[in-house]
TORMARKOL-271734 format. One record per residue (C-alpha): residue number from 0; x, y, z. Coordinates in nm, 4 decimals, always signed. Layout:
N
<NUM,<X,Y,Z>>
...
END
This chain:
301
<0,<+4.4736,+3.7628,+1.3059>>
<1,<+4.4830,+3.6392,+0.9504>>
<2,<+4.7991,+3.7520,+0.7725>>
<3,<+4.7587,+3.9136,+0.4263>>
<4,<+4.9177,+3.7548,+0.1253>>
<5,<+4.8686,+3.7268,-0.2545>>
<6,<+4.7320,+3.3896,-0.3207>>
<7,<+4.8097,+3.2026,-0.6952>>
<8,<+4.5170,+3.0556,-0.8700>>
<9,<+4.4996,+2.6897,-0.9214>>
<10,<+4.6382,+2.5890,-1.2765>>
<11,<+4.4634,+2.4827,-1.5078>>
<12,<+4.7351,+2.2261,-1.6168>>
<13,<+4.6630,+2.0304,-1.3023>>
<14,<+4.3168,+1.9609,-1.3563>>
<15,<+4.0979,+1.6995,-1.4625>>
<16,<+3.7396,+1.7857,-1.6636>>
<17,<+3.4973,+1.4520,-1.6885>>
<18,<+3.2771,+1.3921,-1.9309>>
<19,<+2.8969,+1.4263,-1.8270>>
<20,<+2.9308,+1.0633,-2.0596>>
<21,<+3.1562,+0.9018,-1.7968>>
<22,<+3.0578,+1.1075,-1.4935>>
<23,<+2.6650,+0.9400,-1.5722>>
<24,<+2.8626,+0.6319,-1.6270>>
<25,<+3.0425,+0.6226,-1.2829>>
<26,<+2.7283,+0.7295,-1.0913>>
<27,<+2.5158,+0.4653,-1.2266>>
<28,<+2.7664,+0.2075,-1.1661>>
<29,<+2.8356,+0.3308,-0.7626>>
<30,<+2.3748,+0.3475,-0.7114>>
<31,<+2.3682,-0.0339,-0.8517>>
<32,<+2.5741,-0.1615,-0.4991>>
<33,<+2.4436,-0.1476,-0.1786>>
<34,<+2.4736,+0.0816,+0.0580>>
<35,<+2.7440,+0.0705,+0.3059>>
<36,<+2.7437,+0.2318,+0.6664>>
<37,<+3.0970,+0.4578,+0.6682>>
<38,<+3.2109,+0.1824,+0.9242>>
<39,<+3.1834,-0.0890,+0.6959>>
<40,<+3.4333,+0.1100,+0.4812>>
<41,<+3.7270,+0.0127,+0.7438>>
<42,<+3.7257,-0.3298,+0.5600>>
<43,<+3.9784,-0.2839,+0.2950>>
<44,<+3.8221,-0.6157,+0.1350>>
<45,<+3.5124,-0.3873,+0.0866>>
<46,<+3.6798,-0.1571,-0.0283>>
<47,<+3.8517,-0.3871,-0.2697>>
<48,<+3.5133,-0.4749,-0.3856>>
<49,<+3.3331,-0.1988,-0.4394>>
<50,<+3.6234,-0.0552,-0.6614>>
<51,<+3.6476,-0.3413,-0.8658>>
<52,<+3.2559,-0.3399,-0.9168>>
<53,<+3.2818,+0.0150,-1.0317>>
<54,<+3.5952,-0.0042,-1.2417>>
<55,<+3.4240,-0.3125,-1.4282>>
<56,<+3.1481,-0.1237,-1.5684>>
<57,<+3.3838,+0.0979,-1.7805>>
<58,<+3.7494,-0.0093,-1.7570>>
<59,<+3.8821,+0.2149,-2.0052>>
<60,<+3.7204,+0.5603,-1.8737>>
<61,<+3.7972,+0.4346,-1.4763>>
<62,<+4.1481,+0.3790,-1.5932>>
<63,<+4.1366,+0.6784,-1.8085>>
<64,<+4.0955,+0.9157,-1.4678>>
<65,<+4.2884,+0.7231,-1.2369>>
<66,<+4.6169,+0.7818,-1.4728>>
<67,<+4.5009,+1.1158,-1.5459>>
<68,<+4.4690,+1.1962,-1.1617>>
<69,<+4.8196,+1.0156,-1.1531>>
<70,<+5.0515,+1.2250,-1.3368>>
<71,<+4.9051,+1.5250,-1.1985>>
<72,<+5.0042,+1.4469,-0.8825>>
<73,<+5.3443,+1.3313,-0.9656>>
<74,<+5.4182,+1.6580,-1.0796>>
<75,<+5.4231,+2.0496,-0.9821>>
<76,<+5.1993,+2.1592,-0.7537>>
<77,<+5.1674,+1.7918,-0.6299>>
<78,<+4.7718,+1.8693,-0.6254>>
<79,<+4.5198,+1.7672,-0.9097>>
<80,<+4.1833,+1.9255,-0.8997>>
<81,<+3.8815,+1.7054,-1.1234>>
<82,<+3.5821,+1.8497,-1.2178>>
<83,<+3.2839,+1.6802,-1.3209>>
<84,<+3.2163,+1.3782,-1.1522>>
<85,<+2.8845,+1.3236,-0.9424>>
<86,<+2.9004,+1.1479,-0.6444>>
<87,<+2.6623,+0.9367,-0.4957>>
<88,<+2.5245,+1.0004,-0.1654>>
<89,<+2.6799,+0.6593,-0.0364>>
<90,<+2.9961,+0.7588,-0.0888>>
<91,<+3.0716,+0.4512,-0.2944>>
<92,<+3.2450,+0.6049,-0.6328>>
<93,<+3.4592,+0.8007,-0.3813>>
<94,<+3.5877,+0.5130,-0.2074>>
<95,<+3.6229,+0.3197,-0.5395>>
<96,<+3.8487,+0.6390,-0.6799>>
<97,<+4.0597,+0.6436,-0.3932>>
<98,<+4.0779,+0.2452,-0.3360>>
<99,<+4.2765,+0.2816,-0.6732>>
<100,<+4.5421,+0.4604,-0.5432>>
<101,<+4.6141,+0.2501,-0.1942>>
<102,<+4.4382,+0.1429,+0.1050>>
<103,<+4.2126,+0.4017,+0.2793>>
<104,<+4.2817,+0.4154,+0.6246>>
<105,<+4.1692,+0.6342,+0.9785>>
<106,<+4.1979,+0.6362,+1.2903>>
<107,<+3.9600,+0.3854,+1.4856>>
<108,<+3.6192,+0.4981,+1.4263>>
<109,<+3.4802,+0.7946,+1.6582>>
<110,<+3.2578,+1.0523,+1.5550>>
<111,<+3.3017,+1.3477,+1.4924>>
<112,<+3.7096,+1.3578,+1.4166>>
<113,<+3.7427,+0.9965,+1.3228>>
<114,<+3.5887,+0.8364,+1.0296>>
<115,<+3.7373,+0.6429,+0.7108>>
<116,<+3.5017,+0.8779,+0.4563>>
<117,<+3.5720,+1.2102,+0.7363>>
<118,<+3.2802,+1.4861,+0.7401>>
<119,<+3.4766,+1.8093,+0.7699>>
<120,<+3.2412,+2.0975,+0.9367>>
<121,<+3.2925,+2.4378,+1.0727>>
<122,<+3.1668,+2.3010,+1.3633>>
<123,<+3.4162,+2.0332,+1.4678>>
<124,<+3.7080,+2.2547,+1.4107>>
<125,<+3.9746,+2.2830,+1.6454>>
<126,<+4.0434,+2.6134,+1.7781>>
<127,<+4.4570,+2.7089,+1.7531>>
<128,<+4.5768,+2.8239,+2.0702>>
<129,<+4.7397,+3.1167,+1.8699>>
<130,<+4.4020,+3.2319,+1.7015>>
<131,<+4.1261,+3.1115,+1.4857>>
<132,<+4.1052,+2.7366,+1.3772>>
<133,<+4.3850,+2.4648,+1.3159>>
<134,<+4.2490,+2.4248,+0.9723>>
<135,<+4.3499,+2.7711,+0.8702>>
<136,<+4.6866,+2.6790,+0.9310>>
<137,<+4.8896,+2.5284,+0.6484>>
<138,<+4.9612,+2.1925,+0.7243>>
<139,<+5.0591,+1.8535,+0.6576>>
<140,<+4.7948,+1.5659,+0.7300>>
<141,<+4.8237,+1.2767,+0.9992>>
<142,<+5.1114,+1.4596,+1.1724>>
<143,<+5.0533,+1.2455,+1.5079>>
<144,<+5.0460,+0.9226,+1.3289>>
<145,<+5.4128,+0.7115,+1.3433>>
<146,<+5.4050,+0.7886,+0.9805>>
<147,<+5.1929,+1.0353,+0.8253>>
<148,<+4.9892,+0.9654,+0.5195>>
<149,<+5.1141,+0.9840,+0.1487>>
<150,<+4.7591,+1.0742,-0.0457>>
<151,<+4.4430,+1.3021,+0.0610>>
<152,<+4.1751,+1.3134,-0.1513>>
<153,<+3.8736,+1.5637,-0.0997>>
<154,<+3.5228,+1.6553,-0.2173>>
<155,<+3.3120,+1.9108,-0.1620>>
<156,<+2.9151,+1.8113,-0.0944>>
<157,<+2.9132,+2.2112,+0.0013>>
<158,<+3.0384,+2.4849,-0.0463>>
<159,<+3.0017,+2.7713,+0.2265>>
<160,<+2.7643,+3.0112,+0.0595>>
<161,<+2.9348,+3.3221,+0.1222>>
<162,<+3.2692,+3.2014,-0.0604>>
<163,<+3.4580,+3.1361,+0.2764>>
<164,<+3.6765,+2.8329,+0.3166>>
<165,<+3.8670,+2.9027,+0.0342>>
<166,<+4.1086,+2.6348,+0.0124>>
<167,<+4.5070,+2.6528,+0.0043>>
<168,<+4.8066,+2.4539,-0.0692>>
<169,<+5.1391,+2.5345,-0.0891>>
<170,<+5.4191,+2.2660,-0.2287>>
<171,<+5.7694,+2.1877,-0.1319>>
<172,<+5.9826,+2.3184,-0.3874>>
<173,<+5.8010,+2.6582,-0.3818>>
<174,<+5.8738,+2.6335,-0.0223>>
<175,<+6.2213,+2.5370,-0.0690>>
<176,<+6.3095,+2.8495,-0.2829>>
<177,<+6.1769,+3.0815,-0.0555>>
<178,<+6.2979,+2.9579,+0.2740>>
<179,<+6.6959,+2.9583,+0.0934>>
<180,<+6.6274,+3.2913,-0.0310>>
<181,<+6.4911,+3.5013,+0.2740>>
<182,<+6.7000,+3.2519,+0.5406>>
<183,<+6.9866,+3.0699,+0.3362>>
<184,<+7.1324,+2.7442,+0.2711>>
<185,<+7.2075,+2.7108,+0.6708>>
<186,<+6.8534,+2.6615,+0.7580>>
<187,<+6.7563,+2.4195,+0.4834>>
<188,<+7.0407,+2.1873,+0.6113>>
<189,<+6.9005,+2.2374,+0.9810>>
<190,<+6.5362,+2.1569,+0.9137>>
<191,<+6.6870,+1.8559,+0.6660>>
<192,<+6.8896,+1.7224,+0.9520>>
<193,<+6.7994,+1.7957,+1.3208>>
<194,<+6.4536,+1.6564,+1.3872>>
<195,<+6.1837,+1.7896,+1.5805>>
<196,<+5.9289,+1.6210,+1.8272>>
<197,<+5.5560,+1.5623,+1.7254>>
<198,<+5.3044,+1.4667,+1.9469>>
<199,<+5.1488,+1.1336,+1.8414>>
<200,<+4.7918,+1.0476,+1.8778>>
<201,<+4.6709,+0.8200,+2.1956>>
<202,<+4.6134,+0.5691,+1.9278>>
<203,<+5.0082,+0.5010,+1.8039>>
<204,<+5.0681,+0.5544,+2.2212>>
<205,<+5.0367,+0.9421,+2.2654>>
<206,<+5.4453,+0.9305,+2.2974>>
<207,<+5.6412,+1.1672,+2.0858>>
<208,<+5.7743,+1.0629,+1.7564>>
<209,<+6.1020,+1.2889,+1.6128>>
<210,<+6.1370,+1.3830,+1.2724>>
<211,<+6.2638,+1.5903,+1.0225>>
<212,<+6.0717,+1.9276,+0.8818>>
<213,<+6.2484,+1.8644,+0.5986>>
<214,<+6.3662,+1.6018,+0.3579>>
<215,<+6.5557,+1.5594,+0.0400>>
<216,<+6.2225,+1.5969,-0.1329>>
<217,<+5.9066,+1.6182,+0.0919>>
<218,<+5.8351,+1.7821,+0.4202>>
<219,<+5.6212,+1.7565,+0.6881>>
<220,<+5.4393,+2.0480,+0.9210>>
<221,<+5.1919,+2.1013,+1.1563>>
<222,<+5.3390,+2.3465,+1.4139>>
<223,<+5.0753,+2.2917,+1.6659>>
<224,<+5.2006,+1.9023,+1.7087>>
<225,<+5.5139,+2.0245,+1.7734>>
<226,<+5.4381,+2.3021,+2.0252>>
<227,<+5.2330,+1.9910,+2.2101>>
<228,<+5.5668,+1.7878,+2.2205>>
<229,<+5.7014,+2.0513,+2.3888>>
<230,<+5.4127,+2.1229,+2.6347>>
<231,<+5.4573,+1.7996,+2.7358>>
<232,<+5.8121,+1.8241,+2.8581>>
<233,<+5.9017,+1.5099,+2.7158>>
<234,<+6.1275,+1.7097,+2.4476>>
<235,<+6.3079,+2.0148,+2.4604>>
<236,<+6.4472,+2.2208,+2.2026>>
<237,<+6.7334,+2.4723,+2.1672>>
<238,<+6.6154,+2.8603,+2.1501>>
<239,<+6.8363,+2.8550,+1.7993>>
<240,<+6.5537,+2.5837,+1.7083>>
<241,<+6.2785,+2.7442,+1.8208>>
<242,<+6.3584,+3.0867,+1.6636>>
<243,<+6.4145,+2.8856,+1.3388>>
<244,<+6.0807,+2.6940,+1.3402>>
<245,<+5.9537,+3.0908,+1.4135>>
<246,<+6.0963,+3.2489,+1.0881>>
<247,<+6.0416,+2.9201,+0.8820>>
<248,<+5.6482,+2.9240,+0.9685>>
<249,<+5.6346,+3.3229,+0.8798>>
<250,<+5.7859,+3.2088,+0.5264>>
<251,<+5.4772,+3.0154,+0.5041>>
<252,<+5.2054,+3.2440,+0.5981>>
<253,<+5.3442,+3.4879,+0.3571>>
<254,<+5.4543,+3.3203,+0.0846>>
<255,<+5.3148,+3.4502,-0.2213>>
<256,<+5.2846,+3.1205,-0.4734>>
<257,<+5.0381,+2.9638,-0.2189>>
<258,<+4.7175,+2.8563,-0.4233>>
<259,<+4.3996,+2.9629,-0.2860>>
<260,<+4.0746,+2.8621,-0.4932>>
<261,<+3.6918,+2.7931,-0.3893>>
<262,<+3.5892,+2.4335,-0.4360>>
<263,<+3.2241,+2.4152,-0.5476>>
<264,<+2.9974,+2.1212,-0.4936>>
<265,<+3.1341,+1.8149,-0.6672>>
<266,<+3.4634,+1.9014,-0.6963>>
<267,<+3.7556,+1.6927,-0.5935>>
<268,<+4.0793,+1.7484,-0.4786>>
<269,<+4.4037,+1.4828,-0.4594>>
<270,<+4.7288,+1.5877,-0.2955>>
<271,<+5.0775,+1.4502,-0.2390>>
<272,<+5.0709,+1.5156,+0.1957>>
<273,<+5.4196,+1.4622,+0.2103>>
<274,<+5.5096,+1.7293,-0.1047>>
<275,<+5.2555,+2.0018,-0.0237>>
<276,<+5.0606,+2.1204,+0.3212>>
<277,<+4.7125,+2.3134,+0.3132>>
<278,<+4.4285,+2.4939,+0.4761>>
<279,<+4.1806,+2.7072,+0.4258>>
<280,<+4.0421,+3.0449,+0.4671>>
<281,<+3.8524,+3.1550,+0.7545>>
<282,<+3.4858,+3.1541,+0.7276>>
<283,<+3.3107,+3.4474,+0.8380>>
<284,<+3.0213,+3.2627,+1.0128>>
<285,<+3.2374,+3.0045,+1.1553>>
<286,<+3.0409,+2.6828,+1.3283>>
<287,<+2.7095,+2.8419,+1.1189>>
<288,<+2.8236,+2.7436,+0.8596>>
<289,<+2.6778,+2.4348,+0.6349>>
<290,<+2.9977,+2.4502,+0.4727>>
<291,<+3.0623,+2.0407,+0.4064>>
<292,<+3.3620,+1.8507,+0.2348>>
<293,<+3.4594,+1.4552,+0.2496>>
<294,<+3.8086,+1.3700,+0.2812>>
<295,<+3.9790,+1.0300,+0.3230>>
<296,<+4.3545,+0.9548,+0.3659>>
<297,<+4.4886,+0.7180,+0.1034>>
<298,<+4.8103,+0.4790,+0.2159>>
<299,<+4.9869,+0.4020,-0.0818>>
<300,<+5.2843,+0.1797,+0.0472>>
END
């Protein structure tokens, strides 16, 4: 059942507007390359190039965005949302964005679930075992990997057309304030100190990798990786844990400074994956939906 909560509306100090002058600039530059199958992406020596390429055409304006994008990030809510560009339907100025910030990087390619420029659909959501879809669940990113992700970047191609899928994110110091004040100072030390086991992916060996919920200054959170450590008997915790993880994830589904906002065609969205987890809203038509949004995951280290 979807719990009720207020949701915050995205700031408008943490986004970006472009120009329709340097948005026509940036699409004209991405249509002159060739077109690149989303395999061919994998090569970070492509992806090398086809930022360069881009960023040549107009240096100051690329730069311009990419600093822009930048601080946003760097600072509360961790998220930037920029408005304005068009994309090209190669995906090339998208990869050329992101390629500024660090190397993109997936799992080994497999469609549906594994691409380096991913196709997120209503269809190829994974239902939770508690309810609903995975994705409605606030989350952090690349939760099975040895080392999750720092960046995500996302676009919308489309939006659903009855305004579901409204997008969330909810940041770590928000999180931090509210977990002290409705549990105390006890349980921030816990989740800062006594890791947890996460399921990894068969990729990084399908072992379990332990880890903190909480550090000095980031987090990280997917509760259904965790509950599959612990279906697989590998890991055990205490019920003092367990009842802790409980309370700490109903701080999240009811916290009140979430953001929730609809992403229209075009826009995109950049977020810190180790200082804020999302989701989104359920969609009332679910798999019918034509609802479609890009995302890559952006190494920056």
């Amino acid at each position: 059942m979807e719990v009720t909560r207020m949701l915050t509306p995205f700031p408008e100090a943490g986004t970006v507007e472009v120009s329709p002058a340097l948005a026509g600039e940036l699409l004209k530059s991405a249509e002159c390359l060739p077109l690149y199958d989303n395999k061919e992406f994998y090569s970070t020596a492509l992806q090398t190039r086809v930022h360069d390429d881009i960023r040549e055409s107009c240096p100051e304006s690329f730069d311009w965005l990419v600093d822009e994008i930048t601080k946003r990030v760097a600072q509360w809510p961790y998220c930037v949302l920029v408005r304005g560009i068009l994309f090209d339907e190669g995906n090339r100025l998208f990869v050329a964005i992101n390629r500024a910030f660090g190397e993109l990087v997936a799992l080994p390619y497999q469609e549906p679930r594994a691409q380096l420029v991913h196709y997120i659909q209503p269809a190829t959501d994974i239902p939770s075992p508690r309810g609903g879809q995975e994705v409605e669940r606030l989350h952090t990113d690349a939760t099975d990997w040895e080392t999750p992700i720092e960046l995500i970047s996302m676009v919308c191609v489309r939006a659903d057309p009855r305004g579901g899928g409204q997008s969330r994110v909810l940041d770590v110091d928000t999180i931090r304030a509210e977990v002290r004040s409705r549990l105390g100072d006890e349980t921030i030390e816990r989740l800062e100190s006594e890791p947890v086991p996460w399921k990894l992916s068969p990729h990084w060996g399908g072992g379990l990798k332990w880890r903190t919920v909480l550090t000095e200054s980031g987090m990280c959170w997917r509760r259904y990786s965790i509950d599959l450590a612990l279906e697989s008997k590998r890991a055990l915790l205490s019920k003092e844990m367990m009842t802790l993880l409980d309370a700490f994830e109903g701080v999240l589904e009811t916290k009140a400074r979430t953001l929730g906002f609809l992403m229209r065609a075009g826009e995109l969205l950049f977020s810190d994956n180790t200082r804020t987890i999302h989701a989104r809203a359920p969609i009332t038509v679910g798999s019918a939906s034509d609802r479609l949004m890009l995302r890559s995951w952006i190494r920056t280290s």
